[in-house]
PDB file of N, CA, C and O in Angstrom:
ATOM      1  N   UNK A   1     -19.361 -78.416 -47.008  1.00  0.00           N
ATOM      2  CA  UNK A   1     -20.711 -78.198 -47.469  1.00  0.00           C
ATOM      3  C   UNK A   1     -21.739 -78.870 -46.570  1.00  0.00           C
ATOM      4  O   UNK A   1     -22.893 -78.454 -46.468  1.00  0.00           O
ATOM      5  N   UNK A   2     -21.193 -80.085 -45.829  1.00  0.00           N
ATOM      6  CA  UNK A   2     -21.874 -80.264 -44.435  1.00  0.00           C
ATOM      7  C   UNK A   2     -22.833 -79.640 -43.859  1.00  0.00           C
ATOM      8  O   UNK A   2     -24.056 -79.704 -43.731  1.00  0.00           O
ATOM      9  N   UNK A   3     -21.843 -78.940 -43.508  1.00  0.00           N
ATOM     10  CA  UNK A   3     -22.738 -78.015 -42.456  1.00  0.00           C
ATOM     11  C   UNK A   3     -23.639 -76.900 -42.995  1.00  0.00           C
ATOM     12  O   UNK A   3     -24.683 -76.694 -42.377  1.00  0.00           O
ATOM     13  N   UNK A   4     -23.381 -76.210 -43.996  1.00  0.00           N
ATOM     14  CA  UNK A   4     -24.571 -75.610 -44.953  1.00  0.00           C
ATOM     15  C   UNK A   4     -25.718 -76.301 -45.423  1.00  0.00           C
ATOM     16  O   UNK A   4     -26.549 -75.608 -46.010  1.00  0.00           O
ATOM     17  N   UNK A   5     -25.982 -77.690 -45.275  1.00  0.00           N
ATOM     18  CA  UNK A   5     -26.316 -78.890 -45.576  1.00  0.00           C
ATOM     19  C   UNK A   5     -27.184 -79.049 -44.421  1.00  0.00           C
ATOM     20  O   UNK A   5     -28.338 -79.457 -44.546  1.00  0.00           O
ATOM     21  N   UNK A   6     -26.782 -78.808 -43.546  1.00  0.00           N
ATOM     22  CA  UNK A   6     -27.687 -79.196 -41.956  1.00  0.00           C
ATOM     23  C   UNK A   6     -28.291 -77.936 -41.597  1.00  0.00           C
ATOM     24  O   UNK A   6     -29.441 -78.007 -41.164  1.00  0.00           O
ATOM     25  N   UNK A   7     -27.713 -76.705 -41.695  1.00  0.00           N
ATOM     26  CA  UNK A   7     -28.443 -75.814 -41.870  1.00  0.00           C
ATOM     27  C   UNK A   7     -29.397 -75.537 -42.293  1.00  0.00           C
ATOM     28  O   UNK A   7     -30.312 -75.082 -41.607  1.00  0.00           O
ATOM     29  N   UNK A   8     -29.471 -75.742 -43.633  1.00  0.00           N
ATOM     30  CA  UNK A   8     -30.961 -76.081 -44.561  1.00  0.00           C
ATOM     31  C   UNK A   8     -31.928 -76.895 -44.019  1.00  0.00           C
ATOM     32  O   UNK A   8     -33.103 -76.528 -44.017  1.00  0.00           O
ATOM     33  N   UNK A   9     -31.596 -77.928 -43.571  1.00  0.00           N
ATOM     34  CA  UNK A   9     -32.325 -78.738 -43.128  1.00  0.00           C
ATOM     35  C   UNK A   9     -32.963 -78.238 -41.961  1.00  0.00           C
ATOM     36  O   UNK A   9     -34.186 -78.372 -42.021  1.00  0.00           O
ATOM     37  N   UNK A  10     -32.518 -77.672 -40.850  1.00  0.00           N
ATOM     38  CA  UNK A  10     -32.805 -77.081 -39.522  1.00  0.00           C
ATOM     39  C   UNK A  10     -33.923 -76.185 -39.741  1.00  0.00           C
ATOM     40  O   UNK A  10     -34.859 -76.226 -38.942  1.00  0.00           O
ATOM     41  N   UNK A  11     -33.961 -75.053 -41.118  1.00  0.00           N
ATOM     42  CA  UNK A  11     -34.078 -74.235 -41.139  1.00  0.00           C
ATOM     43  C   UNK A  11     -35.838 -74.426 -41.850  1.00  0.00           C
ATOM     44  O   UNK A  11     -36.861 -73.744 -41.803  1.00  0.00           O
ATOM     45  N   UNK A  12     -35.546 -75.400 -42.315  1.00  0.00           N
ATOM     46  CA  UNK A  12     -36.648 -76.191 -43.167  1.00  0.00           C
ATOM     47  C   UNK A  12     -37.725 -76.886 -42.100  1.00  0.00           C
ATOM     48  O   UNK A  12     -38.931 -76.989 -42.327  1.00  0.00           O
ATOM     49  N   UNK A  13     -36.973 -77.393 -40.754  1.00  0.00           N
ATOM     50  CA  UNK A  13     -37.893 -78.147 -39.765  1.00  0.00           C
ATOM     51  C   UNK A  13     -38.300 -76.824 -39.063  1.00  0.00           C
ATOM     52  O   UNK A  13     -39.427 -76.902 -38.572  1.00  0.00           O
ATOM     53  N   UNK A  14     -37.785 -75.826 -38.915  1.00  0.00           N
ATOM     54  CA  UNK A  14     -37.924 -74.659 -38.439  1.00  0.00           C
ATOM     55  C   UNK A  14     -39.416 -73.699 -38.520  1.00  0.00           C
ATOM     56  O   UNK A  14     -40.164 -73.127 -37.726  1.00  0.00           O
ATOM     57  N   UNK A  15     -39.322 -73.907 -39.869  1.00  0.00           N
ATOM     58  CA  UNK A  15     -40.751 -73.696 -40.792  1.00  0.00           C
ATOM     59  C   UNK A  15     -41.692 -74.009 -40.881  1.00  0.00           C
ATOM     60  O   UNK A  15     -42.640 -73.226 -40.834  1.00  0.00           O
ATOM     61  N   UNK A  16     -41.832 -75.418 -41.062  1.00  0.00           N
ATOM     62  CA  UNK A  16     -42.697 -76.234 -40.991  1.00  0.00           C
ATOM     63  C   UNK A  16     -43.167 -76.471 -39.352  1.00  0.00           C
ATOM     64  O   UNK A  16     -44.316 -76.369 -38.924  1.00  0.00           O
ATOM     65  N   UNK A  17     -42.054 -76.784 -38.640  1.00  0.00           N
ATOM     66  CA  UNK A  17     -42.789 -76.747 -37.281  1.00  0.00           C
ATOM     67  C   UNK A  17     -43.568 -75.863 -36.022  1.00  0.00           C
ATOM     68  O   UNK A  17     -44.324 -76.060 -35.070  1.00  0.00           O
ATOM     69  N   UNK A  18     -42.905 -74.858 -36.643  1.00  0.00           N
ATOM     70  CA  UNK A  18     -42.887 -73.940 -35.316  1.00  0.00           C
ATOM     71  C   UNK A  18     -43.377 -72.428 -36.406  1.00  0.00           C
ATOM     72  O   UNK A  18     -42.751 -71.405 -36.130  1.00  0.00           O
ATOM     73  N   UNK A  19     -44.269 -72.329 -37.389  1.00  0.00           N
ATOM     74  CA  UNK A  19     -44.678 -71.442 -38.084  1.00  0.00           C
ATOM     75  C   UNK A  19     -44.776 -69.652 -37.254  1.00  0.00           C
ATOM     76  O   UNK A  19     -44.358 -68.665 -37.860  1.00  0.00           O
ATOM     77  N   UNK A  20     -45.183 -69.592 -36.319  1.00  0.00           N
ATOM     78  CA  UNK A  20     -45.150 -68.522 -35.480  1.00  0.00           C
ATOM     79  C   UNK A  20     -44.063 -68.365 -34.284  1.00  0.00           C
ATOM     80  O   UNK A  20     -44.414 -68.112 -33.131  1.00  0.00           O
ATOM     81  N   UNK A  21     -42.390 -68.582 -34.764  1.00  0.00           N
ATOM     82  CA  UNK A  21     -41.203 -68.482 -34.262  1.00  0.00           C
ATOM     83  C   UNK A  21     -40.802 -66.854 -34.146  1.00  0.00           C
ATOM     84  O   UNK A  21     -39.802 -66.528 -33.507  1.00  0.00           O
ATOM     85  N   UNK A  22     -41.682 -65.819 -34.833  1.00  0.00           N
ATOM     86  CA  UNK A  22     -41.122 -64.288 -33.766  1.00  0.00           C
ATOM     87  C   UNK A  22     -42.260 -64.241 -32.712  1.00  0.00           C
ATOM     88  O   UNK A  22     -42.186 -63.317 -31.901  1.00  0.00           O
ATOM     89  N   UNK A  23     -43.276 -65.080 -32.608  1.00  0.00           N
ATOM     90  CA  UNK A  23     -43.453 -64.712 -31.298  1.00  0.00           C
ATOM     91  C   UNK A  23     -43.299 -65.667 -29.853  1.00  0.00           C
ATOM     92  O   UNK A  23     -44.023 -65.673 -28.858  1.00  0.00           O
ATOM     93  N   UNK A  24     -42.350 -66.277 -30.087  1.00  0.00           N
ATOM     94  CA  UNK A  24     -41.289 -67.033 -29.251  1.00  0.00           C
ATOM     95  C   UNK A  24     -40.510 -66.248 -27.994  1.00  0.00           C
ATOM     96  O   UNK A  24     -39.789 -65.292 -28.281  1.00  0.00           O
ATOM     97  N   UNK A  25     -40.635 -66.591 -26.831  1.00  0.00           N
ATOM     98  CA  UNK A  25     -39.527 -65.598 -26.490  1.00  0.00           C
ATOM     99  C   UNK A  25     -38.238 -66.489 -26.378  1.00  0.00           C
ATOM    100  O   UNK A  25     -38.188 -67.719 -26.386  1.00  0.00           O
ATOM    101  N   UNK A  26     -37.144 -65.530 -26.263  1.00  0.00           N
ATOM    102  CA  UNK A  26     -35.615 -66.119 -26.688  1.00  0.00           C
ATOM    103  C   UNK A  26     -35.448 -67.321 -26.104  1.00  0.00           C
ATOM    104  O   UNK A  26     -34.793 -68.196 -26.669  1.00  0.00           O
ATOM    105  N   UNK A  27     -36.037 -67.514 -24.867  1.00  0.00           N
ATOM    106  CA  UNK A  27     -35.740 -69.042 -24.013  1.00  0.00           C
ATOM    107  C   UNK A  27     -36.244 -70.108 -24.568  1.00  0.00           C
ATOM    108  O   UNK A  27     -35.689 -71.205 -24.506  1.00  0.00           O
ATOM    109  N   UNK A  28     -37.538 -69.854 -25.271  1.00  0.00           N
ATOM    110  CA  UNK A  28     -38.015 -70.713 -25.773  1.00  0.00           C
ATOM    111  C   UNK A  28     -37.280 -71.127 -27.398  1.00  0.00           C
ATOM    112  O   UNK A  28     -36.928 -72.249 -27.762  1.00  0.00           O
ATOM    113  N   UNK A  29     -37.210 -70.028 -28.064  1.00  0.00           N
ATOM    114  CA  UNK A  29     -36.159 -69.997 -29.367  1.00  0.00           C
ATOM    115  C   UNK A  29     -34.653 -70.811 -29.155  1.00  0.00           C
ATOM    116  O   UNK A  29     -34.018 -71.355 -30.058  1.00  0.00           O
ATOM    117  N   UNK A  30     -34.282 -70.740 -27.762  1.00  0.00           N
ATOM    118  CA  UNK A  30     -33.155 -71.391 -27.947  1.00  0.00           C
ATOM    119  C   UNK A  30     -32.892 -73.046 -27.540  1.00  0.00           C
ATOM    120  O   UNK A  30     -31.993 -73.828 -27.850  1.00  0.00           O
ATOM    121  N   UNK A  31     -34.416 -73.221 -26.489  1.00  0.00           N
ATOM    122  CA  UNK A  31     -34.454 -74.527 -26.392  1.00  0.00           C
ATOM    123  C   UNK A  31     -34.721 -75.209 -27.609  1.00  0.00           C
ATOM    124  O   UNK A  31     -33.979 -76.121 -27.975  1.00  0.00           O
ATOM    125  N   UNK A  32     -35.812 -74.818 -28.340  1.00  0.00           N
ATOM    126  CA  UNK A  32     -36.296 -75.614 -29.793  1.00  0.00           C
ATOM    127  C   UNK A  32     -35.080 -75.298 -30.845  1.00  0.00           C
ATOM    128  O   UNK A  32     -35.276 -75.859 -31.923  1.00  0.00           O
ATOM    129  N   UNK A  33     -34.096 -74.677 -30.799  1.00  0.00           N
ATOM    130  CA  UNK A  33     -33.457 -74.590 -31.672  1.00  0.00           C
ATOM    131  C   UNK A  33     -32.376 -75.467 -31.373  1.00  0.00           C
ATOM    132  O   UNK A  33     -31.770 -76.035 -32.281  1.00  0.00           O
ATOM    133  N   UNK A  34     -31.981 -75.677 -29.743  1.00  0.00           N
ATOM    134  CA  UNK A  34     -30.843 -77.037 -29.756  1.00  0.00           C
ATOM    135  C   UNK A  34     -31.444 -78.374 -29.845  1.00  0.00           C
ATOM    136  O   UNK A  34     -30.842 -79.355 -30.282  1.00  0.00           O
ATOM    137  N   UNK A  35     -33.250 -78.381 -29.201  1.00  0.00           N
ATOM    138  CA  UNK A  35     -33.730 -79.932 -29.636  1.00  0.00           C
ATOM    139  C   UNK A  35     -33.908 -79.988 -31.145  1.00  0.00           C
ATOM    140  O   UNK A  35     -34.369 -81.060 -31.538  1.00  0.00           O
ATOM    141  N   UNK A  36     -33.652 -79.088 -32.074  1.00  0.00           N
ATOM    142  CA  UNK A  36     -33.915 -79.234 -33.566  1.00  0.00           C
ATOM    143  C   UNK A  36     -32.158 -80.071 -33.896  1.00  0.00           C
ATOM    144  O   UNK A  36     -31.991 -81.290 -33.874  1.00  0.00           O
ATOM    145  N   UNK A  37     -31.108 -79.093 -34.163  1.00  0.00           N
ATOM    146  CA  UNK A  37     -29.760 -79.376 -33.513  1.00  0.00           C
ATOM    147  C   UNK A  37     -29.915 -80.316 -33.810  1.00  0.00           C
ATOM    148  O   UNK A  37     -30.011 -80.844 -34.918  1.00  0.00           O
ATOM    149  N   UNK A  38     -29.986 -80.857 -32.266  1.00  0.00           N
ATOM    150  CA  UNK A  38     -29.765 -82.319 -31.970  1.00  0.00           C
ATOM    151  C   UNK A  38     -29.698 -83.297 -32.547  1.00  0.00           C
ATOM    152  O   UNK A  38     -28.718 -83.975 -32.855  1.00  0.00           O
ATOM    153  N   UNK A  39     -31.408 -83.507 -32.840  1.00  0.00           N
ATOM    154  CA  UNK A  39     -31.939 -84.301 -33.290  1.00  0.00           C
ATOM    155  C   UNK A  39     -31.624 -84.306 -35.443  1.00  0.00           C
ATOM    156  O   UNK A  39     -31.945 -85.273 -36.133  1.00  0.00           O
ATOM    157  N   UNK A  40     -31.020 -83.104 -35.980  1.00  0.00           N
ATOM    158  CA  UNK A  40     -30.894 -83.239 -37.133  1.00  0.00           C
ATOM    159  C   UNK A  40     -29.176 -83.893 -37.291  1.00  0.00           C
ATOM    160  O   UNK A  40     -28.758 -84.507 -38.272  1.00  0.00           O
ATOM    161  N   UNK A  41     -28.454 -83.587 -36.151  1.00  0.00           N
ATOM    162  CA  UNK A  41     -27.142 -83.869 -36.195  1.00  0.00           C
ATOM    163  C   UNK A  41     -26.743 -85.165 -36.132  1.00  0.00           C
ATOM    164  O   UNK A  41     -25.826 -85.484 -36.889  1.00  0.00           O
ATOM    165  N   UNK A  42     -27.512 -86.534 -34.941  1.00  0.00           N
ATOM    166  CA  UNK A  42     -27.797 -87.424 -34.418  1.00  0.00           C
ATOM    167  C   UNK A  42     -28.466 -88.421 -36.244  1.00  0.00           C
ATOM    168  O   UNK A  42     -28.084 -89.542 -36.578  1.00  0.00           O
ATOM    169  N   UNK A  43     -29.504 -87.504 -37.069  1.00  0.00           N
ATOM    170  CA  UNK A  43     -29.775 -88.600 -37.936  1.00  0.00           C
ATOM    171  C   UNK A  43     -28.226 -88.181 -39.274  1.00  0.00           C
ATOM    172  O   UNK A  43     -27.542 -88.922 -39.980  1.00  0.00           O
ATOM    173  N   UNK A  44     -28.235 -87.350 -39.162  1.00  0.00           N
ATOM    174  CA  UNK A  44     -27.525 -86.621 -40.513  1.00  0.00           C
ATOM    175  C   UNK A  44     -26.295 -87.580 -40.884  1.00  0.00           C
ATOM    176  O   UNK A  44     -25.504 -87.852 -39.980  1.00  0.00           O
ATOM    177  N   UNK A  45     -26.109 -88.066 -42.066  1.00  0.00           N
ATOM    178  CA  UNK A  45     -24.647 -89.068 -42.425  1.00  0.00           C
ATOM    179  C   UNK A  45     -23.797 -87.945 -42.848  1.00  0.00           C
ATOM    180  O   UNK A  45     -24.117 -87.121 -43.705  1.00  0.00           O
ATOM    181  N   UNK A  46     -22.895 -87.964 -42.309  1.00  0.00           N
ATOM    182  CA  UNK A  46     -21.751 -87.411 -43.406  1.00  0.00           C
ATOM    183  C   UNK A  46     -20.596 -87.989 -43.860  1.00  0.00           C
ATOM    184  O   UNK A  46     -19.398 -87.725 -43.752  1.00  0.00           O
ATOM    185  N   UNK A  47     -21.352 -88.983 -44.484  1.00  0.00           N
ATOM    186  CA  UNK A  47     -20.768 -89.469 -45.517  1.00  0.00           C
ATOM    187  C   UNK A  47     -21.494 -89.982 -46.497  1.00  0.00           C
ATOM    188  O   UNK A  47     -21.255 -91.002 -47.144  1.00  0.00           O
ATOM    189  N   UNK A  48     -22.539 -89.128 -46.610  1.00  0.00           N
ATOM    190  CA  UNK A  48     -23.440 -89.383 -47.879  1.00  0.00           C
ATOM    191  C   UNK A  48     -23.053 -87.890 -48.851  1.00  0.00           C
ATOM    192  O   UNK A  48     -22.629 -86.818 -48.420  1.00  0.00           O
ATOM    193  N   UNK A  49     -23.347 -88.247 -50.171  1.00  0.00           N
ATOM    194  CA  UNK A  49     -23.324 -86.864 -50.515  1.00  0.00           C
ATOM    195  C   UNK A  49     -24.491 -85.742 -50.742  1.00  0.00           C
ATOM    196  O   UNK A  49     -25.584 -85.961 -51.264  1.00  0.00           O
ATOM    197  N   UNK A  50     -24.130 -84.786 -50.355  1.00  0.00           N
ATOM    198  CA  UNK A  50     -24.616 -83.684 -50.456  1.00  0.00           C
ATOM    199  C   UNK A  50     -25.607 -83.044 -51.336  1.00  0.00           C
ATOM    200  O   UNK A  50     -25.418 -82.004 -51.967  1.00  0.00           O
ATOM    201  N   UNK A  51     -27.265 -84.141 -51.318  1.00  0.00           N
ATOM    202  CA  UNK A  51     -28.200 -83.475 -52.143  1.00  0.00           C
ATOM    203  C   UNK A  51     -29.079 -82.473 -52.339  1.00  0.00           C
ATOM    204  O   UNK A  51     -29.858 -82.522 -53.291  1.00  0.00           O
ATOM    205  N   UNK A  52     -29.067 -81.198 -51.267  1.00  0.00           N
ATOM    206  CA  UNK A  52     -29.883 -79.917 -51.412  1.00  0.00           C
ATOM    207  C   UNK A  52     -29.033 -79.317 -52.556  1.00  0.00           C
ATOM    208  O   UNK A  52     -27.862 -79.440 -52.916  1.00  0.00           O
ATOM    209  N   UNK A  53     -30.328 -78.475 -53.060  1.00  0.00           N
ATOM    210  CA  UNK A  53     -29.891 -77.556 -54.079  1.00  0.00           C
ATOM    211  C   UNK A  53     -28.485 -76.684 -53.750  1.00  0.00           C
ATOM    212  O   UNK A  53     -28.046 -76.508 -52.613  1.00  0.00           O
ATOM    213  N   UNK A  54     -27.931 -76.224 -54.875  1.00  0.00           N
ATOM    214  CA  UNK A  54     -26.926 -75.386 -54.787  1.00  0.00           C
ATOM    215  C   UNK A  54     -27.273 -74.077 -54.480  1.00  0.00           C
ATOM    216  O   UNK A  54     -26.576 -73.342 -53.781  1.00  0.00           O
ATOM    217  N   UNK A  55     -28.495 -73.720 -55.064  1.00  0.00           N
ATOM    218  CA  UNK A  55     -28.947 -72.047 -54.550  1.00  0.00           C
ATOM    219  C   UNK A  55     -29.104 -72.123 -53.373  1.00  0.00           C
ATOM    220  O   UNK A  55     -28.464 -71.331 -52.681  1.00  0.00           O
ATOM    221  N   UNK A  56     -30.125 -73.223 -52.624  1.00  0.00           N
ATOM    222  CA  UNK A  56     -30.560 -73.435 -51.324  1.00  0.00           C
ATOM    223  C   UNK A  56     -29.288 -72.872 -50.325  1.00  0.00           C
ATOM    224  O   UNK A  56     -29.465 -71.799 -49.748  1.00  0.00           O
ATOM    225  N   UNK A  57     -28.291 -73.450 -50.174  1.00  0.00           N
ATOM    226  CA  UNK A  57     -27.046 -74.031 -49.744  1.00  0.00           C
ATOM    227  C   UNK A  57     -26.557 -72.470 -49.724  1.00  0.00           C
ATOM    228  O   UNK A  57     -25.897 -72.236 -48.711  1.00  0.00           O
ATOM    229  N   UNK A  58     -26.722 -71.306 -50.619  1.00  0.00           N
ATOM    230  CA  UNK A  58     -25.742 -70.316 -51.260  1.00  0.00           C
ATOM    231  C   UNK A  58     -27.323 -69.203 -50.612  1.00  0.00           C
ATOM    232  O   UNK A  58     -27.331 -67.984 -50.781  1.00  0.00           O
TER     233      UNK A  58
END
């Protein structure tokens, strides 16, 4: 559930940061999407448990 877990999260900084992401072109979509990555993987514990919603997640 990890990784559905970091997903959300990515997807959430995704939103908030970068609000006009279709008019990105792909080079740029894929750099901000591995410095997002990164940087969510680097803070993320896993070994905490797993508090996003269950719908979120699904």
């Amino acid at each position: 559930m990890h990784h559905k877990a970091i997903k959300a999260e990515i997807r959430k900084q995704l939103k908030t940061r970068y609000p006009h992401w279709q008019r990105l072109t792909k080079k740029e979509k894929k750099a901000i999407a591995k410095k997002v990555l990164d940087e969510v993987v680097n803070n993320y514990d896993l070994k905490q448990e797993v508090t996003t919603p269950l719908e979120v997640l699904l």
